[in-house]
N, C-alpha and C positions, 0 to 999 in steps of 0.2 A: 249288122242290122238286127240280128237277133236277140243283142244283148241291149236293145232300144224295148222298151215297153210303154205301153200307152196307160196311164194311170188319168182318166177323166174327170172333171167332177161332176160330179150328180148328186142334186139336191134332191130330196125326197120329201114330197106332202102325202102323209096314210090318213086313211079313214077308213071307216067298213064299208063306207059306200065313196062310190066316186061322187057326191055329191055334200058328204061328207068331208072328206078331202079339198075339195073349193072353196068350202066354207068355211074351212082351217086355213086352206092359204090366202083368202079375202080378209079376213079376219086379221092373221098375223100381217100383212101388206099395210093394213088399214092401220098399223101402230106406226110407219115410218112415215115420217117429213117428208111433203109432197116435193119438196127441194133437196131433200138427202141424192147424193151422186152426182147434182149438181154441178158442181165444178170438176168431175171428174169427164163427164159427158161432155161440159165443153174443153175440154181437153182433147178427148176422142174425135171431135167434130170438127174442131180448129174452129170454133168462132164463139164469141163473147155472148153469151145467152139473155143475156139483159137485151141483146138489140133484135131479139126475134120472139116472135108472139107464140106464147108459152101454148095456147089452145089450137091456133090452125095449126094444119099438114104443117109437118118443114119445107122449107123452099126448097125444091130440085138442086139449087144452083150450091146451096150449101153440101149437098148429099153427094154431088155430082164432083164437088172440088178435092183434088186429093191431099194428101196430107206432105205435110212441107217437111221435107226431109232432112231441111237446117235444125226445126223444131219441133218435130215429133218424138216425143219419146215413148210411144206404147205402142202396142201390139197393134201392127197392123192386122193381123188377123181378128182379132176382137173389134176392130174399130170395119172391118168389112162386115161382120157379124150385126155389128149395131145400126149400119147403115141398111142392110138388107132386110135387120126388122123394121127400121123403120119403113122401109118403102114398100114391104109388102101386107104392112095394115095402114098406110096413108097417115103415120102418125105425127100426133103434135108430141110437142116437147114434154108438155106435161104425160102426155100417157105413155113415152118412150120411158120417164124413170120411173112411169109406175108398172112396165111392163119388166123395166132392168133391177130393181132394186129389190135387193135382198138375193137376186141370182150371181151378182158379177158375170153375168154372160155367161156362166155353167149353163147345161140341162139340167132343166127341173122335171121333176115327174112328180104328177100331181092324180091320185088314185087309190084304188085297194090294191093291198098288200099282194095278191094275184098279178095287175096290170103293173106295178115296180116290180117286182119277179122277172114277168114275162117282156118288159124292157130291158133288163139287166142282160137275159139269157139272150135274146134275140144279140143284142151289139155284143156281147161274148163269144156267141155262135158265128158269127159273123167276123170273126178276127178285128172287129172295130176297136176291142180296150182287151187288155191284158187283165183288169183289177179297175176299182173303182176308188176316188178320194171320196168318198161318201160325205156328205153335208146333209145331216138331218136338218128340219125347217126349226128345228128349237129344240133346246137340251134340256134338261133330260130327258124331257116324254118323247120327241121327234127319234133318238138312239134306244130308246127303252121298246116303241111301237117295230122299229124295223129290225131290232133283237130276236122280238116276241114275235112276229108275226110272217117277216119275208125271210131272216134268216131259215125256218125248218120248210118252205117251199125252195129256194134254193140249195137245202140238202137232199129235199127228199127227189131233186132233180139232177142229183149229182154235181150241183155248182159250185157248194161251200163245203168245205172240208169240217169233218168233226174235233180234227187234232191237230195239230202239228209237230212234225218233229223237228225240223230246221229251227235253228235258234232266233235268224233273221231274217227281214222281209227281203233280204238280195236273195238269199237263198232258194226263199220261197219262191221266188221267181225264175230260178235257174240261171241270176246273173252271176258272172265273174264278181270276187272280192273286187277288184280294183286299187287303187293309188290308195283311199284312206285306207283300206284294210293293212295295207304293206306300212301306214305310216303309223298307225297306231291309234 
């Protein structure tokens, strides 16, 4: 079990203000098709999207039905994930892909470079994640802001390392090589 780590993804929206940050991720939101995941979501849901009204709540009964185990091929944990958002803001279809899209069902965190920190340490602190697949909100500035800004709060809180000396991120992590090490 030790040699299992938990690597999350987490999206990150910065600003200098948490209000600033919203207005970066409403913004960037507001460039994708109100239909983008689309077909990905009916997938998740098990039913044909065209025959359910895109603006009301979803029907309970669709939310309720589980997924068919002949023909499910995804993560049912993602697909309990989508169903629980849906149900606990009553939503319709359309605002379920504008609440999913561009996250894939990651954590997103949406703030100042203080409140992404003090997210990070907290689920760190907490043995929740081992490390993070980090997902800036957009390249380069979204990796250039969390460089410049949360990278030296997370050192100056002993999170991020200044150096490394391990060649590899196994290492890094104090995993065993393993099978491809041995295979080459």
């Amino acid at each position: 079990p030790d040699q299992v780590k938990i690597l999350p993804g987490l999206i990150t929206v910065i600003g200098s203000t948490e209000r600033e940050a919203v207005e970066r991720h409403e913004a960037l939101r507001a460039q994708v098709p109100a239909d983008f995941g689309a077909e990905r979501l009916s997938a998740t849901l098990g039913v044909d999207l065209a025959t359910v009204d895109w603006d009301a709540p979803i029907p309970e009964e669709i939310l309720a039905a589980p997924a068919d185990p002949d023909s499910y091929k995804g993560s049912l944990g993602f697909r309990e994930s989508v169903i629980g958002l849906a149900r606990e803001g009553n939503l319709s279809i359309r605002r379920l892909l504008r609440q999913l899209n561009g996250s894939g069902g990651h954590r997103a965190v949406i703030g100042t470079p203080e409140q992404v920190a003090d997210t990070i340490e907290e689920w760190f602190r907490a043995g929740a994640a081992d490390g993070f697949n980090l997902m800036p909100d957009a390249f380069p500035s979204g990796l250039e802001t969390f460089v410049d800004h949360v990278v030296p709060i997370l050192r100056a809180r002993g999170l991020f390392r200044h150096e490394y000396t391990e060649k590899t991120l196994r290492a890094r992590f104090g995993v065993h090589p393993g099978i491809g090490a041995a295979v080459g």
